[in-house]
C-alpha positions as a Python dict, from the first residue, in 0.01 Angstrom:
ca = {
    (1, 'X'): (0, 0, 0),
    (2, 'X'): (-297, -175, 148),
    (3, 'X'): (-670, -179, 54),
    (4, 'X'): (-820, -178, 359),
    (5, 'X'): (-1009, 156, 374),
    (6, 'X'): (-880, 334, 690),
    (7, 'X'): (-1119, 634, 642),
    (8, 'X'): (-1482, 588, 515),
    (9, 'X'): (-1734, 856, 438),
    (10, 'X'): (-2093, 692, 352),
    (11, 'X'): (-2337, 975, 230),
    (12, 'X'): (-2179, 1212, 481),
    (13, 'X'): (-2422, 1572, 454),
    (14, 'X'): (-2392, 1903, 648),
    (15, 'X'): (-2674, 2173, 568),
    (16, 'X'): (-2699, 2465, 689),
    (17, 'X'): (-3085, 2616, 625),
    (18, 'X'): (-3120, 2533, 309),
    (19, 'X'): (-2751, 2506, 220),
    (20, 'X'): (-2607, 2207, 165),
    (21, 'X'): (-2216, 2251, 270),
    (22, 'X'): (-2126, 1881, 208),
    (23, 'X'): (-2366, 1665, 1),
    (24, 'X'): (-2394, 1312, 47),
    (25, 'X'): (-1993, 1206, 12),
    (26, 'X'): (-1882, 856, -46),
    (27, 'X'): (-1548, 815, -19),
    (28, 'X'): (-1270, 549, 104),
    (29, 'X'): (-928, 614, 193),
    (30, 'X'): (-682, 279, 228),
    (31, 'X'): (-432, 266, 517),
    (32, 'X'): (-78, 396, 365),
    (33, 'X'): (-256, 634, 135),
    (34, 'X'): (-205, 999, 24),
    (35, 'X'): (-530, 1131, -83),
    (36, 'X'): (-605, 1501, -175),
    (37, 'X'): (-905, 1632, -143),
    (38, 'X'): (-898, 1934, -384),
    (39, 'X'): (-1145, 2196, -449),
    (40, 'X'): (-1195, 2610, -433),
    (41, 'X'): (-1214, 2780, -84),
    (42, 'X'): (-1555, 2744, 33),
    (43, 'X'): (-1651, 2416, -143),
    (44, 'X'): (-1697, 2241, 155),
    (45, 'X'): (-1349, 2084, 222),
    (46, 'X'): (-1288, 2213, 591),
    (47, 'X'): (-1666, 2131, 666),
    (48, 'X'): (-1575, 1756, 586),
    (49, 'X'): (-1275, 1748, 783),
    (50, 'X'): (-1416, 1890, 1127),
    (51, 'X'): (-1728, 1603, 1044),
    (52, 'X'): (-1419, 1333, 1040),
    (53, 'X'): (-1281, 1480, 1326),
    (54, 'X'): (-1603, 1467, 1537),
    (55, 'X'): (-1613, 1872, 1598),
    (56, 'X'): (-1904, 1925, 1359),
    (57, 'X'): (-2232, 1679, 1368),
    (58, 'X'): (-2315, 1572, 1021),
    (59, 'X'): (-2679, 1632, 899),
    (60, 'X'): (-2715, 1260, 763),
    (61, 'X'): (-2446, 1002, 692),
    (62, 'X'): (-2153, 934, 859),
    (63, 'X'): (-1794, 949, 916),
    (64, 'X'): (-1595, 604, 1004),
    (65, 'X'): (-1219, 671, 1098),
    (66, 'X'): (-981, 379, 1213),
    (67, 'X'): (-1294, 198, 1278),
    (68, 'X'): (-1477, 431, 1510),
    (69, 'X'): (-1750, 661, 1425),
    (70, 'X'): (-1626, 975, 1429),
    (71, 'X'): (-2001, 1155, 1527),
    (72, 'X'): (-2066, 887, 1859),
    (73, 'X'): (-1653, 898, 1966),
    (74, 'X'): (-1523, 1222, 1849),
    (75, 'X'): (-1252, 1172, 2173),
    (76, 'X'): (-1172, 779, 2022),
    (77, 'X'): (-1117, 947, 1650),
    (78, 'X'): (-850, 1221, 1794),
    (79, 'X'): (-637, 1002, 1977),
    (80, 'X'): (-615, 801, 1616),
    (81, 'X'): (-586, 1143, 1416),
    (82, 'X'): (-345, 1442, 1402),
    (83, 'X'): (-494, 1726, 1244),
    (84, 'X'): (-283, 2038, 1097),
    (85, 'X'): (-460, 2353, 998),
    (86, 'X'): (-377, 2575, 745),
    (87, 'X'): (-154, 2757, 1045),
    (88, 'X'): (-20, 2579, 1366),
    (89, 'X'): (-1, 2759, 1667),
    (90, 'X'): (266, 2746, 1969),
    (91, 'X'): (355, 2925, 2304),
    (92, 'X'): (653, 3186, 2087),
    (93, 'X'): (821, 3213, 2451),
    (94, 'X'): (912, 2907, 2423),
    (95, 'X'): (1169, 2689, 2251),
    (96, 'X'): (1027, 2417, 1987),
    (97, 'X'): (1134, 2142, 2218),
    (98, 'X'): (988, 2284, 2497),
    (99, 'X'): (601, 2352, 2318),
    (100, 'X'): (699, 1939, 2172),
    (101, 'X'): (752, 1850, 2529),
    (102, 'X'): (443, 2010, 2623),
    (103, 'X'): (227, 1833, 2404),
    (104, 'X'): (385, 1506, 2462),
    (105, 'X'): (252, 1520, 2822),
    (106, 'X'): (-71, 1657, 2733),
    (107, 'X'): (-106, 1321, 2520),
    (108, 'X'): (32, 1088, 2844),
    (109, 'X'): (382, 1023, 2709),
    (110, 'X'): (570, 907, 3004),
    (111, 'X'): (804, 1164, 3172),
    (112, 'X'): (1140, 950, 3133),
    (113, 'X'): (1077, 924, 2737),
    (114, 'X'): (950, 1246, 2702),
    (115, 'X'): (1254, 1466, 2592),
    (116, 'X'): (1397, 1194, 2385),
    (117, 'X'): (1097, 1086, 2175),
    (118, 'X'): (1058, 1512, 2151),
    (119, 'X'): (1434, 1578, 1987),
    (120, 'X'): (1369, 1284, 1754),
    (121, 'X'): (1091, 1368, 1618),
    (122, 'X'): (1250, 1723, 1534),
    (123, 'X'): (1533, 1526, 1385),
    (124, 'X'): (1258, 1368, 1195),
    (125, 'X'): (1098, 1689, 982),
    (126, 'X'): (1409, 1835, 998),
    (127, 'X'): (1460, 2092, 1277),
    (128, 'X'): (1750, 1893, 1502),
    (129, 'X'): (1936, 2195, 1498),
    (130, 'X'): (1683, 2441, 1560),
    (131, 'X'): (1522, 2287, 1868),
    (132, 'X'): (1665, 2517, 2113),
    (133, 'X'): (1493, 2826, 1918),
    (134, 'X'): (1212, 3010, 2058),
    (135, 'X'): (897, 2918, 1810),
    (136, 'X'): (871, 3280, 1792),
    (137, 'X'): (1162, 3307, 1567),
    (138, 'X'): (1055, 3033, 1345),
    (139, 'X'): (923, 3127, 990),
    (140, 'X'): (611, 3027, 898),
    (141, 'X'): (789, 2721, 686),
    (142, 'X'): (948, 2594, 1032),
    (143, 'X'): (612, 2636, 1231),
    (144, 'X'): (419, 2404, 1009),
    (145, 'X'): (751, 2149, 1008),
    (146, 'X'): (680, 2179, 1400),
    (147, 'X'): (325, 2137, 1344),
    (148, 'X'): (385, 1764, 1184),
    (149, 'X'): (655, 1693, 1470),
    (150, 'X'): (299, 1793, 1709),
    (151, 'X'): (140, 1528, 1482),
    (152, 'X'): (396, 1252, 1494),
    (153, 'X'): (452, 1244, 1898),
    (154, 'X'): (149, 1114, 1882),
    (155, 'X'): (218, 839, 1686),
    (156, 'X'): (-158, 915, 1434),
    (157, 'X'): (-257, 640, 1241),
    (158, 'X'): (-410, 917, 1033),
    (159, 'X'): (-285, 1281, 956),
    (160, 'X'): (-577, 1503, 835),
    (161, 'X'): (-361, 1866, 683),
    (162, 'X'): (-621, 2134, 586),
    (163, 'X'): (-412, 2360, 334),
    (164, 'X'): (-66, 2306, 483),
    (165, 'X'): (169, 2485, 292),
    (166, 'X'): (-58, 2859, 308),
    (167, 'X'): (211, 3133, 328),
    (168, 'X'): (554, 2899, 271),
    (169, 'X'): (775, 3043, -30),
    (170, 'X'): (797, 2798, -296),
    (171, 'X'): (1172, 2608, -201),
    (172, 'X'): (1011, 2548, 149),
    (173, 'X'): (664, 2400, -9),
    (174, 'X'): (848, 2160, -181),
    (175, 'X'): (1029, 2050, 114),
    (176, 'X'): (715, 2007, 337),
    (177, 'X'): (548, 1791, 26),
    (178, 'X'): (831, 1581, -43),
    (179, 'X'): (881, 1547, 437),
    (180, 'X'): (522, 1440, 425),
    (181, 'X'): (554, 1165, 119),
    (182, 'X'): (850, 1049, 308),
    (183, 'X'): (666, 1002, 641),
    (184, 'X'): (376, 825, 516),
    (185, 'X'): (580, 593, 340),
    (186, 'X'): (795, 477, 613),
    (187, 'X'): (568, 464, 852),
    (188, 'X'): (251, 384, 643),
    (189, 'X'): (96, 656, 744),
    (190, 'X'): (-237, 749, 593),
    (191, 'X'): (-294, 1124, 481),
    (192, 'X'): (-569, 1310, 391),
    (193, 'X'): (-449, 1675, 222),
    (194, 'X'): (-704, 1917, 203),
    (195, 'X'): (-574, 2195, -109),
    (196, 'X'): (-684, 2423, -384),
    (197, 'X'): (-336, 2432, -517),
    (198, 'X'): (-329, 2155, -773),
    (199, 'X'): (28, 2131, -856),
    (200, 'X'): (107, 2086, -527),
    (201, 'X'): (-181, 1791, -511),
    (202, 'X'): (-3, 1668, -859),
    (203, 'X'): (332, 1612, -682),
    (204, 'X'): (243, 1400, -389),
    (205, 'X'): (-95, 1237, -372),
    (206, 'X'): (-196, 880, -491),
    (207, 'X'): (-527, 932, -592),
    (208, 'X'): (-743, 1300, -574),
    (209, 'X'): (-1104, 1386, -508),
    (210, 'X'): (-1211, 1685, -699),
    (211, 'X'): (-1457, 1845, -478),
    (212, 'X'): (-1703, 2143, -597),
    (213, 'X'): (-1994, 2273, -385),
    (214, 'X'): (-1999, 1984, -172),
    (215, 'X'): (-2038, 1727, -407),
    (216, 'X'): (-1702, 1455, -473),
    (217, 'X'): (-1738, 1495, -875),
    (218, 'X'): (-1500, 1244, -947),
    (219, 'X'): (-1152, 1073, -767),
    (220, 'X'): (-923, 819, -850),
    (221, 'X'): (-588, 880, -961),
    (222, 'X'): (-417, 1116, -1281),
    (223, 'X'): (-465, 795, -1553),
    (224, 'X'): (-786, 723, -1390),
    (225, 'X'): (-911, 1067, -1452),
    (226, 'X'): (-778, 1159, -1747),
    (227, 'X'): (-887, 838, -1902),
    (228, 'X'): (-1277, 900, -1802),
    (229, 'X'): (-1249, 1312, -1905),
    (230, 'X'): (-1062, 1243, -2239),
    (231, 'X'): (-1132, 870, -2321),
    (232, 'X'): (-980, 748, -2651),
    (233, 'X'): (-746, 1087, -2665),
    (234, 'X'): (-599, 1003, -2326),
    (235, 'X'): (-257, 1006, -2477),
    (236, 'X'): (-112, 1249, -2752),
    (237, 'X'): (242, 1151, -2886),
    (238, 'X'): (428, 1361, -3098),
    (239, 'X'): (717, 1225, -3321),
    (240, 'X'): (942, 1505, -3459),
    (241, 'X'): (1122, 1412, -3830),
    (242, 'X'): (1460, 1509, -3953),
    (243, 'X'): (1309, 1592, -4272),
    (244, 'X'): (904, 1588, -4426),
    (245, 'X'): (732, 1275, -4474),
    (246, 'X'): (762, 1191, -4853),
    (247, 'X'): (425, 993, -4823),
    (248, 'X'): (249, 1120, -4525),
    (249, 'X'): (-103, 962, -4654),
    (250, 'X'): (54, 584, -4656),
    (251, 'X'): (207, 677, -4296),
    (252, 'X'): (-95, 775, -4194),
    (253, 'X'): (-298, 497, -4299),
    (254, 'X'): (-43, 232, -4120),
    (255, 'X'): (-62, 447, -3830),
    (256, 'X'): (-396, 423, -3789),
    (257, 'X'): (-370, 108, -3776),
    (258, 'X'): (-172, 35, -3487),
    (259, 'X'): (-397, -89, -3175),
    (260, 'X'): (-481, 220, -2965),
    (261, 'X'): (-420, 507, -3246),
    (262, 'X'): (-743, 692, -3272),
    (263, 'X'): (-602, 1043, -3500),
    (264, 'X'): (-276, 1134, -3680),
    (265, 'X'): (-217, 1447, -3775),
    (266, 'X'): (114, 1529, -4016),
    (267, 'X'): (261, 1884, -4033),
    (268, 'X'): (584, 1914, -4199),
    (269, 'X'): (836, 1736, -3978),
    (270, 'X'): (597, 1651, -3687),
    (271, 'X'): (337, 1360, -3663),
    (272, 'X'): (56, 1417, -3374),
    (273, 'X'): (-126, 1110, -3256),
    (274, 'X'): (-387, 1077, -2977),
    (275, 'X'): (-428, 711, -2883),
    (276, 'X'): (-645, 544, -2622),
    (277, 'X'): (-377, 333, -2398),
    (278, 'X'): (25, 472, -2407),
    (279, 'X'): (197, 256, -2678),
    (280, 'X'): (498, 510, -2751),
    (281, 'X'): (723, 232, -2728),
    (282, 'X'): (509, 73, -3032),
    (283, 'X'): (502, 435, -3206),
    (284, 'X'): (870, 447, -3211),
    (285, 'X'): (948, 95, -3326),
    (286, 'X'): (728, 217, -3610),
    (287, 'X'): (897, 450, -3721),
    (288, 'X'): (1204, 309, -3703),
    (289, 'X'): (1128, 19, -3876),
    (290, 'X'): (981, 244, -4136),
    (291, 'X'): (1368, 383, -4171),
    (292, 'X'): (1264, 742, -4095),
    (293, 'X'): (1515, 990, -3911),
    (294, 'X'): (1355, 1047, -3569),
    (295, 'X'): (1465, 1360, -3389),
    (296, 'X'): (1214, 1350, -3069),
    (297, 'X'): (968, 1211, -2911),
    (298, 'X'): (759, 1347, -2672),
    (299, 'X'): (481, 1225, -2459),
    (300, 'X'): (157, 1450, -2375),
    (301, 'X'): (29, 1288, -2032),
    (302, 'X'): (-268, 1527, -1876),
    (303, 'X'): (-155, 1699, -1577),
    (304, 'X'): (-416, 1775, -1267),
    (305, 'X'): (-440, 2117, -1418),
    (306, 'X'): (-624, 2044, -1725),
    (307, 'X'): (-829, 1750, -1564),
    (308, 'X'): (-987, 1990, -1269),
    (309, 'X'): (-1044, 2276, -1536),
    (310, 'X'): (-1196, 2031, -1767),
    (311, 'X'): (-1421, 1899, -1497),
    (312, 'X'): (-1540, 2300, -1414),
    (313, 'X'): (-1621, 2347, -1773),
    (314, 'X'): (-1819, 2009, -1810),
    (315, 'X'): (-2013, 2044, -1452),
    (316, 'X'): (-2075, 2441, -1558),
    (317, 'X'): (-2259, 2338, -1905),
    (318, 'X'): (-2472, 2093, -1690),
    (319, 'X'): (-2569, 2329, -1453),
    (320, 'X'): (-2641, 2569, -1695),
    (321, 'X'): (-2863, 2326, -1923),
    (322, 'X'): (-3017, 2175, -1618),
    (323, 'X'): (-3103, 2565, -1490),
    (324, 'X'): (-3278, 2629, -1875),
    (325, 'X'): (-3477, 2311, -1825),
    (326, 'X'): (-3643, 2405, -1522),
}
């Protein structure tokens, strides 16, 4: 992946009276990138999107997408940009070719290339052999699988998806995530996904902006964020003994000092550490050096769940002590 910053958001603000919808977000995207922007419905996610898109006029700040302002060439930015919403919509009379075809020529794709470069993109999300179906009959899954093919006729630089996968069962969401990963990878497509569901962010993004009442409160990737929320405790290993340590305070003591180990705890058969960088490997040769019966080891990594929860509860208590001050 690249580092050149494909998307770039510098102070972008949208108020409405006195509301502030989107306040003052900095953010870069690199080219080849999968970046989730995640945050609660209403916390000013879609706002940000229709600014990048140039169908909303910022207040202050602006929006820089494949080079061109999105605010002074809204028309420039969307023939560089395919946007999904949370639900695509086509003519149901007709067949999924025929709505693809459609928007080819709507975009200028020569008439002679038209039909081919509309079956394979099909082939390429996955509906070759339901091309010939009116979109009508298509489940909501196979509508937003049509709704990247309207993206990739294009040929986007950039594919902005506000809350994709709204209404797919869970085998099909899966699917979509893992189509989308695929694309942007083999075409180095950049991707901005726009989600409340974090599990879903978890399993496909590169790096994640966790976005609350307008305001980007943090982003970077899961080791990234984890490491500022939990710091030294980043990393919790847990050892699992055949039998109890017969002297767990000496054990403890060498633990300790291993580079990185910050706690051990010892119950029974189990020893808990939380440690700064991830130095399992060095745990285990510890232990086995030491001549004690492993049984398991298991790694605690945070997941996305804990890291956007932890955020809530540390951006409530401000909030609250910043309300008591005034």
């Amino acid at each position: 992946m690249t580092t050149n910053p494909i998307i770039e958001l510098d102070r972008l603000t949208k108020s409405y009276g006195t509301k502030k919808a989107v306040d003052h977000l900095s953010l870069k995207v690199n080219k080849g990138e999968i970046f989730g922007l995640l945050g609660p419905n209403g916390a000013g996610k879609t706002t940000t999107i229709l600014m990048m898109l140039g169908l909303a006029e910022p207040t202050s700040g602006q929006a820089v997408v494949c080079g061109i302002n999105a605010t002074r060439n809204p028309v420039g930015v969307r023939r560089k940009v395919g946007y999904l919403p949370d639900s695509a919509g086509f003519y149901d009379n007709l067949t999924a070719l025929d709505n693809l075809m459609y928007v080819g020529r709507l975009n200028g794709i020569p008439e002679k290339d038209i039909r081919s470069r509309a079956r394979n993109t099909m082939e390429m999300v996955g509906l070759g052999a339901e091309m010939h179906k009116k979109t009508g009959a298509y489940s909501r899954g196979m509508k937003q699988r049509l709704g990247l093919a309207d993206l990739l006729i294009r040929e986007p630089e950039v594919m902005i998806l506000d809350e994709p996968t709204l209404g797919i069962d869970p085998a099909g969401i899966r699917e979509f995530l893992m189509l989308i990963r695929q694309l942007s990878r083999q075409q180095e497509l950049t991707v901005l996904l726009s989600s409340h569901h974090l599990h879903q962010m978890q399993q496909i993004c590169d790096r994640v902006g966790i976005f609350v009442e307008g305001k980007l409160l943090a982003e970077g990737n899961l080791e990234t964020l984890a490491g500022n929320l939990f710091g030294k405790d980043s990393f919790v290993v847990q050892v699992s003994l055949r039998e109890p340590l017969t002297a767990p305070v000496e054990i403890e003591r060498q633990l300790l000092a291993l580079p990185g180990v910050n706690k051990v705890s010892i119950t029974e058969g189990n020893v808990d550490m939380s440690c700064s960088t991830d130095i399992t490997p060095d745990i285990v040769r510890f232990f086995v050096r030491s001549g004690l019966n492993v049984t398991g080891v298991h790694k605690k990594e945070y997941g996305l769940d804990e890291i956007y929860h932890r955020f809530f509860e540390q951006n409530t208590k401000k909030y609250i002590l910043n309300e008591q001050a005034v």
